[in-house]
C-alpha positions, 0 to 999 in steps of 0.5 A: 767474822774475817773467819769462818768455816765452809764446807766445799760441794765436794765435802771438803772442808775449808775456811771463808775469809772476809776482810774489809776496809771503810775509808771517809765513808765507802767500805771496800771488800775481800773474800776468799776461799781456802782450804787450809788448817786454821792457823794458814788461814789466819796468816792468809787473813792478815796478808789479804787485810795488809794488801787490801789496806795498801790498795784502799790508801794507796792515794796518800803517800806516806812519809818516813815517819819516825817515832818523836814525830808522831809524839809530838803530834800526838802530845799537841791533840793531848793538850787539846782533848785530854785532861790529863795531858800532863800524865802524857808529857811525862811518859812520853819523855820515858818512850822517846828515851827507848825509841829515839828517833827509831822510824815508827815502822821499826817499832814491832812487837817484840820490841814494845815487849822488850821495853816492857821488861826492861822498864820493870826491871828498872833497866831503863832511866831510873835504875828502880823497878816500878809498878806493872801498872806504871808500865801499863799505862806507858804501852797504853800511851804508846798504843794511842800514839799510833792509833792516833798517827793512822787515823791522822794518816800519818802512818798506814795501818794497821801499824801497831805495834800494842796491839796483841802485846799482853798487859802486865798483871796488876794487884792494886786492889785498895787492901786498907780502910781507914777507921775513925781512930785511924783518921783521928791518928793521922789528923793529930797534928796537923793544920786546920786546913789539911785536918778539914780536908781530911775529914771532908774526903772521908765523909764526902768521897771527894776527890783529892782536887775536887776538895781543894777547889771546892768553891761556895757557889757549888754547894745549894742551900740544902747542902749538895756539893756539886762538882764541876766537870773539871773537879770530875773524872771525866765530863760524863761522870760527875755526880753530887753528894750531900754534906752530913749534919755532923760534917759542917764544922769541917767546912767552916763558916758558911760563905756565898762564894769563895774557895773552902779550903784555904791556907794564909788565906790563900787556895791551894791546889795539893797537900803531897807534904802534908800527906807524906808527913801525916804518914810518918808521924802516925805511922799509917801507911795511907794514900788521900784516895783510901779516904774516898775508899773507905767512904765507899766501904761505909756506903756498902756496910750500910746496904746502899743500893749501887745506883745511890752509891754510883751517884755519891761516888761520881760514878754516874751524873743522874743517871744519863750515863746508865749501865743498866735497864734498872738504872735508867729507869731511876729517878733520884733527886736531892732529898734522897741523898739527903736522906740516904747520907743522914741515915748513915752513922753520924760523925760528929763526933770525929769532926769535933775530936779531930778540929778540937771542937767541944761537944 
């Protein structure tokens, strides 16, 4: 801890400060005494770790860096890393048109705070208040702009200013659930291609883009579906899940390659339309992920254990990313999905309403 209590020979009580800083591998060190209330001795804290910092980077000199500068070299390691780097472009624009060309050393607290505000309160760009999570996300990207400059050196620490700026809360807990009379409804009308995506994100939990990707070659002979890591949220986490016998219908005839979802024979990469018009003809207020929730939602009702639910949700990849003691001690192949899935009430029955199929 940089701060402790410590008791003097004399009795009298104080507290020991202790800050360190490592750089390319050698750990340089401060310490001190003072006898001083809590609040003196985490100001001394923060000056003695400042100064220590100076001294430690004292050998590289640092430039008048402004704030678009260190954007673009961020967006440049983004493109490169992330998968979700176009995410980055956008609000990035949204930074730069508050901070300009402000020198990065400018930027403080209160100002990132003053952003946060005025950004939801539809103060800045678009006059529109936007989500407390929108705005999250934005000071996320902010903070990792320049914890992404420090560690490049572009800018000395520890400058950031998001680092105790508190969040905004959230309340974007996922409240709906679609039912089989809700999806037989939003499905009414629609093409075959969207209707079979539908179905397959209900009664698989497969992402929007994983379904509309989805390619022959991923799916074995025993009817797992095998994500890519491209399809996935991230490369650790990818999972697999089983085709249910009722759900084969949606997925067609059953080919040794090529993508499943296809529109004029053609694959497609989104159906925003197709979900914008399913909600106003049906009158039910749903995003493609409730689909995927509600998938999550059966799986729980039915009293499947976390460890199956995390790998049919793509939550874990057999188990080499454990949280737990319990679970990477587990060992779950195919034929318990397999059998885990089929237990699970059969939607047949949807699937043949929904495609128009006899029983």
């Amino acid at each position: 801890m940089p701060i402790r209590r410590y008791n003097g020979r004399s009795g009298q009580r104080g507290y020991q400060i202790d800050v360190s800083v490592t750089r390319d591998g050698f750990t340089h060190r401060d310490r001190h005494v003072v006898y001083t209330a809590k609040a003196s001795a985490q100001m001394i804290e923060r000056q003695m770790r400042d100064e220590l910092y100076r001294k430690v980077y004292l050998g590289r000199q640092e430039k008048d860096q402004n704030f678009k500068r260190l954007v673009g070299d961020y967006l440049k390691h983004s493109r490169q890393t992330k998968k979700s780097w176009r995410d980055d472009e956008m609000r990035s624009s949204l930074l730069l048109d508050y901070f300009g060309s402000m020198p990065a050393k400018a930027i403080d607290m209160d100002k990132v705070v003053r952003y946060q505000k005025q950004r939801a309160n539809g103060k800045i760009r678009i006059k529109k208040a936007v989500r407390p999570a929108t705005v999250n996300r934005e000071v996320s990207l902010l903070s990792a702009i320049f914890t992404y400059a420090i560690r490049s050196g572009r800018i000395y620490p520890p400058h950031n200013p998001c680092l105790f700026v508190k969040r905004l809360p959230e309340m974007n807990v996922i409240q709906s659930e679609i039912t089989d009379d809700n999806l037989v409804t939003i499905c009414d009308g629609r093409m075959d291609h969207v209707k079979r995506a539908f179905l397959i994100a209900r009664f698989t939990g497969l992402r929007h883009s994983a379904i509309l990707s989805l390619d022959w070659s991923q799916i074995t002979k025993d009817g797992v579906i095998y994500p890519t890591q491209a399809q996935a949220a991230s490369s650790k986490k990818v999972g697999r899940v089983p085709i249910r016998k009722g759900l084969w219908p949606a997925f067609g005839k059953r080919e040794t390659s090529g993508r499943i979802i296809l529109y004029r024979k053609q694959p497609i990469t989104r159906i925003n339309t197709a979900i914008r018009l399913a909600k106003q003809d049906s009158g039910i207020d749903f995003r493609m992920h409730d689909l995927r929730a509600s998938f999550q939602t059966e799986l729980l009702r039915a009293g499947i254990d976390e460890i199956y639910r995390k790998i049919l949700l793509g939550h874990g990849k057999d188990l080499a990313f454990a949280s737990t003691v319990q679970e990477r001690y587990a060992r779950v192949n195919d034929k318990d999905l397999i059998r885990i899935v089929n237990s699970l009430p059969n939607c047949q029955h949807i699937v043949n309403t929904v495609l128009g199929l006899s029983e």
